[in-house]
C-alpha positions as CSV (number, residue, x, y, z in Angstrom):
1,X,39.0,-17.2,-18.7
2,X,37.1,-16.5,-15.7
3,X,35.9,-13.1,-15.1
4,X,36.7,-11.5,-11.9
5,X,33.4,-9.4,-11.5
6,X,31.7,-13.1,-11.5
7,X,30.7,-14.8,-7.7
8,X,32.6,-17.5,-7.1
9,X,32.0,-20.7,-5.4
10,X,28.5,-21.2,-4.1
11,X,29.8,-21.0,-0.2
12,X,30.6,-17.5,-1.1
13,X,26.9,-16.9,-1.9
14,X,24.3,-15.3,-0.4
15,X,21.2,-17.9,0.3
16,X,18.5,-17.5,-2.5
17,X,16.8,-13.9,-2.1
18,X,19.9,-12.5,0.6
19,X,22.3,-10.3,-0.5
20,X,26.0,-12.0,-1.5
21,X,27.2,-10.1,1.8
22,X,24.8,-11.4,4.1
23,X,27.4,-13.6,5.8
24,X,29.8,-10.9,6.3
25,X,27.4,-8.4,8.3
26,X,28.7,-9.2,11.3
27,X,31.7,-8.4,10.4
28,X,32.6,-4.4,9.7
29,X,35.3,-3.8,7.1
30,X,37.3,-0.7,7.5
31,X,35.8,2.8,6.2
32,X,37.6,4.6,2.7
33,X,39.5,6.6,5.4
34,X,41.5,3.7,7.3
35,X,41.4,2.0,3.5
36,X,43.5,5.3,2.5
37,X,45.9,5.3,5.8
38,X,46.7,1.5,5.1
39,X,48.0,2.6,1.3
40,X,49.4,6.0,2.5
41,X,51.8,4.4,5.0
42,X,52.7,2.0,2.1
43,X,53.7,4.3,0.1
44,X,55.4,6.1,2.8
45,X,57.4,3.6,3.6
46,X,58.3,2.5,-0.1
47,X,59.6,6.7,-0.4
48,X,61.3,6.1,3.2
49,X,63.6,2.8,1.8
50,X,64.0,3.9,-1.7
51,X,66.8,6.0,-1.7
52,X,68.6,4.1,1.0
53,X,67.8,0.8,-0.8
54,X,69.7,1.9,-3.6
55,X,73.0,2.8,-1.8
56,X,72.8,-0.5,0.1
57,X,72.5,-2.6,-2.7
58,X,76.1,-0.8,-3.9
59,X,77.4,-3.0,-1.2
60,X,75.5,-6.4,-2.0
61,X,73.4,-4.8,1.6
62,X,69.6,-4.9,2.5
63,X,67.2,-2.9,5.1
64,X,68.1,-6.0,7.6
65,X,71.9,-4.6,7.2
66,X,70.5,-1.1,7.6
67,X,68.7,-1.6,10.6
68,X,71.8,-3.7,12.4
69,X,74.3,-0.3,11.5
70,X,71.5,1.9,12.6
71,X,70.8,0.7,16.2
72,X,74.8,0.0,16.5
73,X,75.6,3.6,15.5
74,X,73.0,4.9,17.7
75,X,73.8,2.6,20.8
76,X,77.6,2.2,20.7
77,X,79.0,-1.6,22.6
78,X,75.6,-2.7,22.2
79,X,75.3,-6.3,23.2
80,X,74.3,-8.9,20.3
81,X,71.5,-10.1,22.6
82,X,70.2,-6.0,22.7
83,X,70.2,-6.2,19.3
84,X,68.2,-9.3,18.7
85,X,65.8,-7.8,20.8
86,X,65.6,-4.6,19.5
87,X,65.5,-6.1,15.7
88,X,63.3,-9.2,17.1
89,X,64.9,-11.6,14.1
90,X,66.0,-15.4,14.7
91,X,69.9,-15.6,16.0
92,X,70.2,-17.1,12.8
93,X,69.1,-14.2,10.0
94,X,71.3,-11.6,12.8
95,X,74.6,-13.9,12.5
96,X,74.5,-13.8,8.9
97,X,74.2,-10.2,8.4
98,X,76.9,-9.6,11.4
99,X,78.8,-11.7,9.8
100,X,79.0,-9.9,6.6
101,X,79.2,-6.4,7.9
102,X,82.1,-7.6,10.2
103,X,84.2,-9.2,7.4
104,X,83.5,-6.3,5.2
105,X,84.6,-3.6,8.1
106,X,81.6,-1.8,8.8
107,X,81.1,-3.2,12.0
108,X,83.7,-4.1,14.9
109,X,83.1,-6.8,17.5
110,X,84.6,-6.5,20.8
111,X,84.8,-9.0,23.8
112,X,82.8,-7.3,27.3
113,X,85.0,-6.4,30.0
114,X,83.1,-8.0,32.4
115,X,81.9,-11.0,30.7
116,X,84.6,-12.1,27.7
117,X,82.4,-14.2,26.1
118,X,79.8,-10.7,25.7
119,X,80.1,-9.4,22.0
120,X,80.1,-5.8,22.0
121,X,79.5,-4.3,19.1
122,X,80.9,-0.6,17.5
123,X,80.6,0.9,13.9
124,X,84.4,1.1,12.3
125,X,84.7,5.1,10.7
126,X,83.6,3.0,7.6
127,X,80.4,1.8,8.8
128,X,79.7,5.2,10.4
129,X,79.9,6.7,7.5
130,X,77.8,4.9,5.3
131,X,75.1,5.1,8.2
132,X,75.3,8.7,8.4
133,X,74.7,9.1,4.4
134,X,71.7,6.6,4.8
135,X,70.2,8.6,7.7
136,X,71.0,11.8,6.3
137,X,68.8,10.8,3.2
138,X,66.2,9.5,5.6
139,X,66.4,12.9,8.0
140,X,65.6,15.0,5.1
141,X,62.7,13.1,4.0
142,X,60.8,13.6,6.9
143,X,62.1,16.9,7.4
144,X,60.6,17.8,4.2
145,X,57.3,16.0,5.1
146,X,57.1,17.5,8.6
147,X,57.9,21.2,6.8
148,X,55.0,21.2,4.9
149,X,52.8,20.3,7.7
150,X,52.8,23.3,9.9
151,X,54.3,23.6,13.2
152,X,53.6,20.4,16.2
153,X,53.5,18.2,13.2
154,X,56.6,16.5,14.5
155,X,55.3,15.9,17.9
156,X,52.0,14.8,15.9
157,X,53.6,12.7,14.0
158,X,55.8,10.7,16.6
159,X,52.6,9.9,19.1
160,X,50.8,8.6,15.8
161,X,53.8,6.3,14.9
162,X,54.6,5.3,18.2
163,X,50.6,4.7,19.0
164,X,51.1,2.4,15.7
165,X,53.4,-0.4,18.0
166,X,52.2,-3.2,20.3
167,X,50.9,-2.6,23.5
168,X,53.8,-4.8,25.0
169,X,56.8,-3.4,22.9
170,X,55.8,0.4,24.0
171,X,57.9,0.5,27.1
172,X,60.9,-0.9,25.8
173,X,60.5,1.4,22.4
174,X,60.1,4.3,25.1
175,X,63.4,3.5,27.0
176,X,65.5,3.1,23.7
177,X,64.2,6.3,21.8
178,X,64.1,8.2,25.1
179,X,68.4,7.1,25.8
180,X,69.1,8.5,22.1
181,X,68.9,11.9,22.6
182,X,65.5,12.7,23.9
183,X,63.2,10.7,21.8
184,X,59.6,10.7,22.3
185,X,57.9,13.7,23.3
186,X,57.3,13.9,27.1
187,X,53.5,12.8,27.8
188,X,51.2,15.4,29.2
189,X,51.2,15.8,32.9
190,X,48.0,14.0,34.9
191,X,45.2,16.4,36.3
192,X,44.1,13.6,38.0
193,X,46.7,11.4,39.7
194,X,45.2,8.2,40.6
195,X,45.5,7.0,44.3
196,X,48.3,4.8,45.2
């Protein structure tokens, strides 16, 4: 058996006399701090799913079903196309899970007023209430976090997870948070306006 505190293959090596990491130096790794952030939200986010996971899996469900009731229950008639955005999955993996959460009765598909061929979709009283039990568990969670942080920690705590996303998702993040019920904290005004 190999032992994993041996080098490996030669390439890996440093030439004869230069240290093993001489060919990484150019390269910076991340300090014990970011190291420590990386594992934290890990575990965060394992804590976050747990307890939701299990209720889910009562149905035969997973986070992907999760996340569908979620956006439907916060954005009632929500296109199918809005959702695929919002969830950024292949029409395929969506259709699947629609499916199932439509047969089941958790979620209702309606035809667009405008356009018949729109789906619109709506949470049945079913649906809503399994969503509202799996947010519930989620809400206290962070509740309990953000308690034991001191006060601000919850504006804190959204600019550091919505810093987290991509520079091109922000603005549509923004707009969806900011129609549910006031969202993201409002930014600080500018002392110094820039010129048109």
């Amino acid at each position: 058996m190999t032992d994993i505190t041996s080098e490996g293959p030669s390439e890996h090596r440093g030439a004869p006399g230069q240290p093993s990491h001489a060919q990484d130096a150019g390269r910076r790794s991340p300090n014990a701090d970011l190291i420590a952030c990386i594992e934290l939200f890990y575990f965060a986010y394992r804590g976050f799913t747990c307890d939701p996971d299990t209720i889910l899996e009562q149905y035969g469900f997973g986070r992907a079903h999760h996340r569908v009731l979620h956006f439907v229950h916060r954005n009632p008639g929500l296109k199918v196309a809005e959702l695929l955005d919002i969830l950024q999955i292949t029409k395929q993996s969506l259709a699947r899970v629609l499916k199932q959460l439509v047969d089941e009765g958790f979620i209702i598909q309606k035809a667009g007023n405008e356009d018949r061929r729109e789906r619109r979709l709506y949470l049945s009283a079913k649906g809503a209430r399994l969503t509202d039990k799996l947010t519930q568990i989620q809400a206290k969670r962070i509740e309990g976090a953000l308690a034991e942080l001191g006060q601000n920690a919850d504006t804190v705590a959204k600019n550091f997870l919505f810093a987290m996303i991509s520079e091109k998702d922000k603005h549509r993040v923004e707009s969806l948070i900011r129609s549910e019920h006031g969202g993201l904290p409002s930014p600080e005004p500018d002392c110094n306006p820039r010129e048109p």
